[in-house]
Structures are given as C-alpha cells and as structure tokens.
C-alpha positions as MATLAB code, in Angstrom:
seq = 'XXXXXXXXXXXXXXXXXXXXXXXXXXXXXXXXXXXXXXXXXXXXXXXXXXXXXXXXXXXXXXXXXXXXXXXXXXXXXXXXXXXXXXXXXXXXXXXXXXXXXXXXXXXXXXXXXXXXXXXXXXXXXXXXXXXXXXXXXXXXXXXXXXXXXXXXXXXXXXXXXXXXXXXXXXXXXXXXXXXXXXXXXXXXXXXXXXX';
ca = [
      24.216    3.730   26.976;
      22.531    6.988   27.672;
      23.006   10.696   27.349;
      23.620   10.106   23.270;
      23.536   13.069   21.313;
      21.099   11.419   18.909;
      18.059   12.116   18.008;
      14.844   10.339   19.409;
      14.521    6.380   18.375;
      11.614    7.405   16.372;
      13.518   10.088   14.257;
      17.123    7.508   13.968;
      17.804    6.640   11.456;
      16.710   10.272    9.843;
      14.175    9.756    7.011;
      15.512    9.842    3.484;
      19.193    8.151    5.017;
      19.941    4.574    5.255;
      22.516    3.700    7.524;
      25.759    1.759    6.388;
      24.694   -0.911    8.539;
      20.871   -1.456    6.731;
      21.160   -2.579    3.320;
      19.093   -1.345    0.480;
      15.124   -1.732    0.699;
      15.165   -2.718   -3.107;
      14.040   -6.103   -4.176;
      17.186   -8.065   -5.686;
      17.053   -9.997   -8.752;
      17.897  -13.231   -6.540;
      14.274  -12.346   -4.624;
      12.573  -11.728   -7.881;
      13.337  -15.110   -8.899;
      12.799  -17.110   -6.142;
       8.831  -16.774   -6.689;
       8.011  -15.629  -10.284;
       6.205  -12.309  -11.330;
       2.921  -11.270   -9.540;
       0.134  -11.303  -11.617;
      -0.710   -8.500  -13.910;
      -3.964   -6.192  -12.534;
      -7.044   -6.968  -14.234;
     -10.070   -4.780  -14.689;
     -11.684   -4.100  -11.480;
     -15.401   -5.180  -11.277;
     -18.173   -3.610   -9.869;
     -18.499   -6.000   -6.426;
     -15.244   -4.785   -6.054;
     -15.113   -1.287   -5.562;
     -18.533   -2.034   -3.526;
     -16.714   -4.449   -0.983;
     -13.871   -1.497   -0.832;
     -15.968    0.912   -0.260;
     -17.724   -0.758    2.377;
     -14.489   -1.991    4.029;
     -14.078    2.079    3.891;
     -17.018    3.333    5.627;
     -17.505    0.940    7.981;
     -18.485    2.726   11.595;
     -15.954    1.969   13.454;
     -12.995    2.578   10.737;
     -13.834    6.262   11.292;
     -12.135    7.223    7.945;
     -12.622   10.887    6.009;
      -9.598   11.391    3.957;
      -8.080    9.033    2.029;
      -4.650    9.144    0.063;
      -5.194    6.831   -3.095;
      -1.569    5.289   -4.613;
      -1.913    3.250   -8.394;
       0.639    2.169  -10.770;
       0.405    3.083  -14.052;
      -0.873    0.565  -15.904;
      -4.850    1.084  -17.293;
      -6.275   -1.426  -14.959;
      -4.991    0.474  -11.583;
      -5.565    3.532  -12.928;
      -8.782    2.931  -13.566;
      -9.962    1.281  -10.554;
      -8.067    4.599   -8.571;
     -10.169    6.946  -10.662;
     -13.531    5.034  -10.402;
     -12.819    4.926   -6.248;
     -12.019    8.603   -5.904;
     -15.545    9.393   -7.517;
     -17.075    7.453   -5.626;
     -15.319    8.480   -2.372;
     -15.866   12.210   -2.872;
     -19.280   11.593   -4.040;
     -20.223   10.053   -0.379;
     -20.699   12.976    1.968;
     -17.901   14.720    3.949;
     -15.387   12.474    2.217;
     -12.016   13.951    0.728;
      -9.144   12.055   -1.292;
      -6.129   14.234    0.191;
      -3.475   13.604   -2.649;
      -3.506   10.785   -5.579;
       0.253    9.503   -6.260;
       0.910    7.195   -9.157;
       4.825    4.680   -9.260;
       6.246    2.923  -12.238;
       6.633   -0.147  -12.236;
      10.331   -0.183  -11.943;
      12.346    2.836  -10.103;
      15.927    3.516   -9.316;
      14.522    4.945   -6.012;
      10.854    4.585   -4.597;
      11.799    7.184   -1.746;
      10.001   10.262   -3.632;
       6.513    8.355   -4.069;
       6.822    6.936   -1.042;
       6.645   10.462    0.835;
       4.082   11.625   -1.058;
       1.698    8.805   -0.563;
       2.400    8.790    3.182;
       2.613   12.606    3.388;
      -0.945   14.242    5.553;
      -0.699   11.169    7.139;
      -4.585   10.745    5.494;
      -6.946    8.509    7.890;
      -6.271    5.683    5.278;
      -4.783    4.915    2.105;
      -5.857    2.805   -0.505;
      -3.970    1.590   -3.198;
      -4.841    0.151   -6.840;
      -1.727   -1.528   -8.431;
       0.602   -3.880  -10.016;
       2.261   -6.422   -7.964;
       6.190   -5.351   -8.426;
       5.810   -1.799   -7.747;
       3.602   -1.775   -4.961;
       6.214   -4.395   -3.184;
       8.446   -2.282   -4.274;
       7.089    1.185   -2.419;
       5.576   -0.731    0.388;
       9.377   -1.596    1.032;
      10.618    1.775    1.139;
       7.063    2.724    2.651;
       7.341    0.860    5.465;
      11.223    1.578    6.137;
      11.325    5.386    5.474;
       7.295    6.891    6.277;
       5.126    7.018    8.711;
       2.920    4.991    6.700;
       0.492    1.950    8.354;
      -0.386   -1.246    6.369;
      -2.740   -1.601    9.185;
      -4.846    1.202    7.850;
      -4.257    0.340    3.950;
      -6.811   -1.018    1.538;
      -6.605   -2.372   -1.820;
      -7.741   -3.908   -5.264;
      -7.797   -7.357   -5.811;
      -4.629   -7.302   -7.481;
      -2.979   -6.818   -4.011;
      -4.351  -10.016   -2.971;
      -1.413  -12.117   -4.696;
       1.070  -14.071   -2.339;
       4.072  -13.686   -4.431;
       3.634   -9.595   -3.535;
       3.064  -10.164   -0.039;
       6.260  -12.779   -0.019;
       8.608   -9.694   -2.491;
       7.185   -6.967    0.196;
       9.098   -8.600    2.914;
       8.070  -10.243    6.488;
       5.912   -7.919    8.397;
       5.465   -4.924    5.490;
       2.053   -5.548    4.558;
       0.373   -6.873    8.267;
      -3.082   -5.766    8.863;
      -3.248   -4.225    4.658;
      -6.998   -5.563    3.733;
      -9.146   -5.010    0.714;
     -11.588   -6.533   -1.578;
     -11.530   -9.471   -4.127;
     -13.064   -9.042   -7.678;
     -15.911  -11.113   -6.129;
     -16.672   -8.687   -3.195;
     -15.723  -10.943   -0.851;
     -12.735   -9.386    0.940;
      -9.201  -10.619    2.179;
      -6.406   -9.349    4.849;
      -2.281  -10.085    5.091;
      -1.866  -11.435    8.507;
       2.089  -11.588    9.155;
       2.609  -12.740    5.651;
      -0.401  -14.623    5.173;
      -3.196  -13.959    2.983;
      -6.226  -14.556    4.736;
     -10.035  -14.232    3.413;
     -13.391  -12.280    4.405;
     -12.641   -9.350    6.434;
     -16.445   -7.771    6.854;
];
C-alpha cells in the first residue's frame, strides 16, 4: 500500500523504538546456554596490533578516522589504548570518539549511539566476548553502524560471539589474530587471512 504517512523505510522503525512486533535485541539466558561463555580477552601481542594496523591502512581501505569501542576489562582496554597511539601517531590519522560497555547492561542502546555516532570511516573494537555480542546486537538493529567496515582484537575471533551476535550481525567484521595472521566473519563463519 502506498501514500502511508510514515516515515521513509530507512527511518521506520524510528531509532531508539522497538516495535511491538520485534522482540528485544538482548541475548536470553536460553542463547547463553546453548554455547557456553566466550573466552575471556587476553593480552594483546605485538604482531597483533601490527596486523590491525595494517588491515587499517591498507590503500584501498581509505580510512582517517576511526571510532575505537573496548570493554572494560584490562586486556581490551589496553589493546584500545596501545591502538589509539599508534593510530594518531601515523600521519593525518584521528580516533573521533573512544566508547567503553560493561560487560552486562540493562540496555546497550546508549553505547551503541555513541560508538556509531560521526559515522567514523571505521571502527575498531577491543573486547570481551558477551558485551561486544551484546552491542553489536543493538548496533546492528538501532545505528547506522557497518560490520563491514569494523576491525578487531583477537578476542573477537571466537565462534561462540559470532553464533550470541546473531545471523548476519557481524558479516564482513575482520581483524587480526595474536599471531598477526588475520581472520574475517563471513555470514556467521569465521574465516582466516584477510591481507
């Protein structure tokens, strides 16, 4: 039917509102269980942030700013600071905001918006496994944000995050492996060696 008095399919539903019809974009306690916790981050290694940053500055990603997301836990955090030096210490390169998630939220929308907000050229993320399923959820439903031009940490790289995040959330989301070998989610695959 035409001649709606709607808003454009792009803007329906309005961002922040989830229709009666869509459930929740939380994770239930029946999904949690069906796979097992992702694994905790570990410390992120030097190959690693050098496979990242080269996934970064390839040519033809064309990529200036960058919005960087991280849980809180010391691993992610760390590997988020130690990737924003480096980023603004390459030339012409700007990190646009730096948003940090628990692990557990009653609502993800508020991160969410800030990490997508600019939109930056790409955003790379640092972070447990629960909480970025978690955001990438809400993410995906409620921003204008693109897994397609996402990078991470190894500790993105698990299958049981991919699986929680949901068919489809994470496509085209690539990144680097402690080993500096690098990986991408295909549809919900994990695949390896992106460069």
């Amino acid at each position: 039917m035409t001649g709606l008095n709607r808003p454009a399919r792009s803007a329906w539903p309005p961002v922040g509102r989830t229709p009666p019809d869509r459930p929740s974009p939380l994770t239930s306690a029946a999904e949690w269980s069906a796979y097992g916790e992702p694994a905790a981050p570990r410390p992120h290694t030097p190959a690693e942030l050098d496979a990242l940053l080269r996934l970064l500055t390839r040519p033809q990603a064309r990529i200036e700013i960058i919005a960087v997301g991280h849980s809180r836990d010391p691993a992610s955090r760390n590997a988020a600071d130690a990737l924003i030096r480096a980023w603004e210490g390459l030339d012409r390169k700007t990190v646009r905001t730096v948003v940090d998630w628990p692990e557990q939220a009653a609502s993800w929308l508020r991160p969410a918006r800030r990490f997508a907000a600019g939109p930056p050229d790409a955003w790379v993320v640092a972070a447990a496994g629960r909480g970025w399923a978690e955001l990438s959820r809400r993410l995906r439903r409620d921003t204008e944000w693109a897994p397609d031009r996402t990078y991470g940490f190894a500790s993105l790289a698990d299958p049981r995050t991919i699986a929680y995040a949901g068919q489809g959330t994470l496509n085209g989301l690539r990144g680097a492996a402690a080993d500096g070998t690098t990986w991408s989610v295909d549809g919900n695959w994990l695949t390896g060696q992106v460069l």
